[in-house]
TORDRENFI-929136 format. One record per residue (C-alpha): x, y, z. Coordinates in steps of 0.02 Angstrom, whole numbers, plus 50000, padded with zeros to 5 digits. Layout:
XYZ;...
This chain:
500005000050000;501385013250032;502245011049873;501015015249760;500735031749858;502375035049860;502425031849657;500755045749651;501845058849747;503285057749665;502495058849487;501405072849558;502995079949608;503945078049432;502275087449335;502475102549458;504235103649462;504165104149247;502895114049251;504005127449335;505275124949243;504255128049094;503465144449163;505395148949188;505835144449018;504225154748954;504675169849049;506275168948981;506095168748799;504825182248816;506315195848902;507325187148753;506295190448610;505925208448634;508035212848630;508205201648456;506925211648372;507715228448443;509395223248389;508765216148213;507845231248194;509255244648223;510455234948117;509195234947971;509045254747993;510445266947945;510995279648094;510495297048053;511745304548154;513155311048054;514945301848078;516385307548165;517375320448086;518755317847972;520215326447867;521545324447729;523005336147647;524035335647509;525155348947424;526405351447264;527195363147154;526555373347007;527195378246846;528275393146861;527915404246702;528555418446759;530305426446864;530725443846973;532635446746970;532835449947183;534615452647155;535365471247125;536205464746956;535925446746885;537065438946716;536045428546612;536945415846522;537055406346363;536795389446474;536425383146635;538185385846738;539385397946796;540575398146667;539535399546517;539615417546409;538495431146479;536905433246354;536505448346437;536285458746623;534585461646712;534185475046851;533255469547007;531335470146991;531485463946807;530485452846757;530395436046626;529405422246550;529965405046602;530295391246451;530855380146578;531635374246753;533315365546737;534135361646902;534725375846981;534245387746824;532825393146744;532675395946540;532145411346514;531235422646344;532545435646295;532315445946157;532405442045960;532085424546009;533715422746105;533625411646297;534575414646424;534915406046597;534795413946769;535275404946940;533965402047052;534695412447192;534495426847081;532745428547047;530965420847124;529575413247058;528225425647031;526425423046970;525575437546839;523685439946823;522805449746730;521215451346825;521265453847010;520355440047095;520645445147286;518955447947398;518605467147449;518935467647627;517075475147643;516365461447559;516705447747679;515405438147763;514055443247633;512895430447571;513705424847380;512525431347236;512425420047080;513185424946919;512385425746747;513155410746690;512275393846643;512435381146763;513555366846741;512735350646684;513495334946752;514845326846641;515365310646629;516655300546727;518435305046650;517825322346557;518855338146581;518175350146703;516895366346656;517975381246636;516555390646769;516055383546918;514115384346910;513115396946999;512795384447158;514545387047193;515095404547091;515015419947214;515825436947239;515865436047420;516065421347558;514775414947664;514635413747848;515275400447905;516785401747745;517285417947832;517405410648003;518555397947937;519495409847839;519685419048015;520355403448113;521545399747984;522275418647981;522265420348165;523165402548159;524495411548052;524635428448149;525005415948335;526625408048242;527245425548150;526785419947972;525765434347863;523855431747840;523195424747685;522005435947563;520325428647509;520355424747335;518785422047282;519285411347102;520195397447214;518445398747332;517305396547175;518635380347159;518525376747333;516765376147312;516575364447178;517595352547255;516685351547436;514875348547319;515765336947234;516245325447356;514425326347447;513505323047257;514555308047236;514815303147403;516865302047415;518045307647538;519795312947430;520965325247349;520535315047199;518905316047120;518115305346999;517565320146884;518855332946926;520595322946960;521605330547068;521455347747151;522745355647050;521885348246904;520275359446947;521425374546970;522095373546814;520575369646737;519855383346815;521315394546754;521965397646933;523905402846924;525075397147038;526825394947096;526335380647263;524805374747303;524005365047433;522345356847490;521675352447653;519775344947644;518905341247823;517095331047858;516345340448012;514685346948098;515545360048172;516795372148101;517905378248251;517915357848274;518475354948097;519875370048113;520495361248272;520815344148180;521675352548059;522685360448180;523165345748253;523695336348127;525485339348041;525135338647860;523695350147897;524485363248006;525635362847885;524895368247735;523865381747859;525625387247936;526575389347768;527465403647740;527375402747546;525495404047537;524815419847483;522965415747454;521595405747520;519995396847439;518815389147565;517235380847493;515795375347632;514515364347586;513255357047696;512665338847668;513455321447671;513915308947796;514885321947905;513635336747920;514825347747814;516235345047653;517615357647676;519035361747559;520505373347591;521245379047433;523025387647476;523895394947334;525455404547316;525545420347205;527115428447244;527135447047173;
C-alpha cells in the first residue's frame, strides 16, 4: 500500500516541478525576444546621426611661368652654369617668361628669340594675372550672389572640368561660416608670425566645387572622379600658381573641423606655410559628416 502512494507523489511531484521549469523557460524567451527584434531592427536601419569628423591634405608645386630678378644685378647666360658667356645683364625688379626649370636655372624669353639662363638664387618665382581675383575687405561675410552664367550640367566620369564653376558654387563674396574659417586659419597664422592669407575668391569658387563634389558623389579625397586632382581643377579653372596646397575636412562643426586640422601635421602645415599667399575655402553642407570643407592655399608671389 505505501508504494504506490509513494509512486502518486513523486509523479505529482515531477509534473509541478516541469511545470516550473516551463513557466521559467516561458518567461525567459519572452525578456529574450523583445532585445532580438530591437537589435535586428537597428541593424536593418541606417543611423541618422552624422559620423565623426575627418580630414586629409596634400600639396605640390606649380608651373613657374614667370621670374622677378631679387638681386641688385643678375648675368644671364648662354647655358645653365657659371662659366658659360653672359647673354645679357638684368636690374632687380625685372621681370621674365619661364621656358623652363633646369636644376638650379631657369630658361628664360630674351629678346629676338634669344634664351638665356639665370641661377635660382637670383630671381623668384612670381605669378602675373591679369584680372585681380582678391575679395574686397568690405565684402566679407556677405551672402554669395549667383552669376549670369549657365549652370554646369553633370559630365561624365573621366571628362575635363567646366571652365566656370556653376552658379551653386560661383560667388563674389564668402559665406558665413567660409569667413569664420577663413578667420581661424589667419589668426592660426598671425599666433606663429607667418603673414595672413588674402581671400581669393577664384580658388573659393574652386574650393567650392570640390566640397559639392564630394557630397554629390559621396567620396572623401583630393582626387575626384570628375575633377582629378585639386590642381587639376585649378588649372582647369585657370587659377595661376607657383605652390599649392589642399586640406579637405568632414565636420558638423567648424571651430571643430579648424581644430583637427590644427592638430594634425600635414594640415597645420599647409595652414602654417609661409609661401601661401591666398586662400579658397568652399563650405558645403550635406553628406555623411554634416559639412564637406576644402581649403584651397595657393601661392602668388608678386
Amino acid at each position: 500500500m505505501i508504494k504506490p502512494h509513494n509512486n502518486i507523489n513523486d509523479k505529482i511531484q515531477i509534473k509541478i516541478q516541469g511545470g516550473i521549469l516551463m513557466k521559467r523557460k516561458i518567461y525567459a524567451l519572452a525578456l529574450i525576444l523583445p532585445l532580438v527584434f530591437t537589435v535586428s531592427c537597428s541593424e536593418g536601419k541606417p543611423s541618422q546621426k552624422p559620423m565623426a569628423g575627418i580630414q586629409s591634405a596634400v600639396s605640390e608645386s606649380g608651373v613657374i611661368r614667370n621670374i622677378k630678378i631679387t638681386a641688385p644685378s643678375a648675368k644671364l647666360r648662354t647655358g645653365c652654369s657659371g662659366s658659360s658667356p653672359v647673354a645679357q645683364s638684368a636690374n632687380k625688379d625685372t621681370n621674365f617668361n619661364v621656358i623652363s626649370d633646369v636644376s638650379d636655372w631657369y630658361a628664360v624669353k630674351l629678346p629676338e628669340n634669344q634664351i638665356g639662363f639665370v641661377s635660382k638664387d637670383q630671381c623668384k618665382p612670381i605669378v602675373v594675372e591679369d584680372n585681380k581675383t582678391d575679395i574686397p575687405e568690405s565684402n566679407m561675410g556677405s551672402t554669395p550672389q549667383p552669376t549670369t552664367q549657365p549652370q554646369g550640367t553633370s559630365a561624365p566620369k573621366g571628362t575635363p572640368a567646366p571652365k566656370t564653376p556653376s552658379s551653386k558654387t560661383n560667388g563674389t563674396t564668402l559665406t558665413t561660416e567660409e569667413q569664420k574659417m577663413v578667420t581661424l586659419v589667419n589668426q592660426a597664422r598671425s599666433q606663429n608670425n607667418v603673414p595672413a592669407l588674402k581671400v581669393d575668391m577664384q580658388v573659393t569658387n574652386v574650393a567650392r566645387v570640390k566640397a559639392q563634389d564630394m557630397i554629390d558623389n559621396n567620396y572623401f579625397s583630393h582626387n575626384s572622379p570628375k575633377y582629378g586632382s585639386p590642381f587639376d581643377m585649378m588649372k582647369a579653372f585657370n587659377v595661376n600658381y607657383a605652390s599649392a596646397g589642399e586640406n579637405i575636412a568632414g565636420n558638423q562643426n567648424i571651430q571643430n573641423a579648424q581644430s583637427a586640422l590644427m592638430n594634425s601635421p600635414g594640415h597645420r602645415k599647409n595652414i602654417l606655410n609661409p609661401a601661401y599667399t591666398h586662400i579658397g575655402i568652399g563650405i558645403k553642407s550635406g553628406g555623411s559628416y554634416g559639412n564637406m570643407i576644402s581649403q584651397m592655399f595657393v601661392s602668388k608671389p608678386q
